[in-house]
Structure formats: structure tokens, C-alpha cells
N, C-alpha and C positions, 0 to 999 in steps of 0.2 A: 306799303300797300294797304288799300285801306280791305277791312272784313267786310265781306258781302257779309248780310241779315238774311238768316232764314225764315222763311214766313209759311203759315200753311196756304194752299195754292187758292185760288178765287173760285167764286164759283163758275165764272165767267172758264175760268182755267179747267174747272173738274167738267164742265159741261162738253167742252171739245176733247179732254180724252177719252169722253163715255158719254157720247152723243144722245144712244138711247137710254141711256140710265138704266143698267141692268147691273152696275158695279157701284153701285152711288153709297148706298147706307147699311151698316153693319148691323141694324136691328132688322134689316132686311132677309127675307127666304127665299132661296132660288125655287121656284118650280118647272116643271116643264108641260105645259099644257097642249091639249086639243082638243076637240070638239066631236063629240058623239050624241044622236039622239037630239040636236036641235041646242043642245049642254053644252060648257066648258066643263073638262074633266083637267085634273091634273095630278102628278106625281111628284116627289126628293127627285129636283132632278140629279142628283146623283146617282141614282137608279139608270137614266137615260146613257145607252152605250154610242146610239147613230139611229141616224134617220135613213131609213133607204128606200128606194123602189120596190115593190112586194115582185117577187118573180113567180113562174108555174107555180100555181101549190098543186100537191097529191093528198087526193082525201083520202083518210085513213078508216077503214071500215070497222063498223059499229064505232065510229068516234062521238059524243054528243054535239049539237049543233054551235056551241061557242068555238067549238075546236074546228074552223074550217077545212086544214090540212097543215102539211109543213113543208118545208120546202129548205133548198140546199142555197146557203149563205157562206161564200170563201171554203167551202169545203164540211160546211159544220149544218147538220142538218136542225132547223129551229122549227117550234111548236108556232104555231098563228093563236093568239086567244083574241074574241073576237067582243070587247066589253059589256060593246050594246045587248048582244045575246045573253050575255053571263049576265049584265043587270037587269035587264025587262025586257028577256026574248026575243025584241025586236031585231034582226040582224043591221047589219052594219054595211051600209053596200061597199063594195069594192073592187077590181078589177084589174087586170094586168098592168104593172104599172103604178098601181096604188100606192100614195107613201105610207108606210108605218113604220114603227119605233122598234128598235132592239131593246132590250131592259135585260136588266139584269137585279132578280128580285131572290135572296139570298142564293142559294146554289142555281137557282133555275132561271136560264138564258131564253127568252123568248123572242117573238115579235106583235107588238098590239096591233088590232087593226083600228083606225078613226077615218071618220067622214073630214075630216080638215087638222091639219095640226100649225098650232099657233109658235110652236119654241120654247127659248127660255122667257118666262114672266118673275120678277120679282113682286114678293108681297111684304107689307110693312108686320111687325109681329102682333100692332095690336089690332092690326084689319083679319086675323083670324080670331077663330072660334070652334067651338068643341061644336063634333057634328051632331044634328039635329036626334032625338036620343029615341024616338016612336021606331017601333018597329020595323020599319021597313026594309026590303034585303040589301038594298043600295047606303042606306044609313048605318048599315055592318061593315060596310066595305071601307068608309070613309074614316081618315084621321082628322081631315079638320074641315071647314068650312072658312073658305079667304072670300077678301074684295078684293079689287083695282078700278084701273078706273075703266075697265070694260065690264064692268060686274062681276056678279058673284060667280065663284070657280068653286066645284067641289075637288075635295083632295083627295084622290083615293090613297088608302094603304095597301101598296104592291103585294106586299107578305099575304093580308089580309086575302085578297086580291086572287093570288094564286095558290094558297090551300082553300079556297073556296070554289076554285076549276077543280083543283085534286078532289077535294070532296064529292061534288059536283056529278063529275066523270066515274068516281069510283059506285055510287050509288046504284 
């Protein structure tokens, strides 16, 4: 019997089991992006738990205005943070029905709100960069600065992110 030769596969090969190319290159970073304020924002998607339908919120009094309300998810009631507000005020429209993210950013289980959510995005390691270093409160928030070839994606830092609601709200 004669040996089959092992070969690594083609490209031709790796293209059909990974059509979009989200599993392609090991110098590659998964993120999971969406769009806020007109922005691509994104996150480790390993942060990202599900994407859901937003259901009733209840606003919670004297809350600040990033915190829209929370609402009950499988039994487990989750915080709404609302990015567009946390970065530049602006709120974030939304409505019954809304998608947004679960996350899970060290102990604290939330859900983000965004005006559109894009998924998983891969970026290559050397199309990022340290984020932009002036002051601004957005520029706090970020771990890095990527490309694709939808353009430029800010990266937020979830941690970052959400001691900066806790601060935020406690003040």
C-alpha cells in the first residue's frame, strides 16, 4: 500500500473551510465590533457573551443617563451601559427590540447598547496601534487603534470602560 503525503492544505482549500476569513492567520486578533455615534467601536471579543434583543428596561432612579435601565435576561437581571452617553453624551437611540451585547468585563456582566453591531472582525497585529495619547475622554477608554479594510476601528478597554461608569455614577 503505497503512503499518502501529507501536505499543508491550499489556499484554495483553507478559503472553503473559512469562507469569511475570520479563522485565517495566527498574527490575527479577534474583535467584536459595532457602530456607535456614526464610529466603529470594538472590544477582546472574548469579552462578548451573545448578542440579544434588548427587552422592557426599568429605569432606575437617580441613575445617570449612560445607565438607561436593566432589565431581566434568563432570570438574571443586567445593567444596560449606554457607550455613546459614557463617551460624548450623546445618547445612543434604541428601542424595544434593540440588538445589544452581553459582555462580560471582569466580574461585571452587563449589556451595551449600539446603533448597529458589525460581529466578529479580525485584525492583522501590525494594522494596530497605541491609541491616540491627547487627552481626550474617549482616548482613556481605548487599548488600541486597528484597521481593516472597513477602516479604522477604535478598540475600547471594557475594564477601562466600566470603572469609568462606576466612577462616572458614583460622583
Amino acid at each position: 500500500m503505497e503512503e499518502q503525503k501529507r501536505s499543508r492544505p491550499s489556499e484554495a482549500d483553507r478559503a472553503t473551510d473559512d469562507p469569511w476569513g475570520i479563522l485565517s492567520r495566527d498574527d490575527d486578533q479577534s474583535f467584536f465590533c459595532m457602530r456607535m455615534l456614526g464610529e466603529r467601536y470594538a472590544f477582546d471579543a472574548s469579552h462578548a457573551l451573545e448578542v440579544i434583543r434588548l427587552g422592557l428596561l426599568t429605569r432606575l432612579p437617580a441613575s445617570p443617563s449612560f445607565l438607561p435601565g436593566v432589565f431581566n435576561h434568563r432570570g438574571e437581571v443586567l445593567a444596560v451601559l449606554d457607550l455613546g452617553q459614557l463617551i460624548s453624551d450623546k445618547p445612543t437611540s434604541f428601542a424595544h427590540g434593540s440588538r445589544s451585547v452581553i459582555v462580560q468585563a471582569g466580574p461585571w456582566k452587563l449589556a451595551l447598547l449600539a446603533e448597529g453591531i458589525e460581529g466578529l472582525i479580525r485584525i492583522r497585529s501590525e494594522d494596530l496601534e497605541p491609541p491616540p495619547s491627547a487627552g481626550s475622554s474617549t482616548a482613556e477608554l481605548l487599548s488600541q487603534v486597528g484597521h481593516d479594510d472597513r477602516g479604522a476601528v477604535a478598540i475600547l478597554d471594557l475594564r477601562r470602560v466600566v470603572d469609568a461608569a462606576r466612577a462616572r455614577s458614583l460622583a
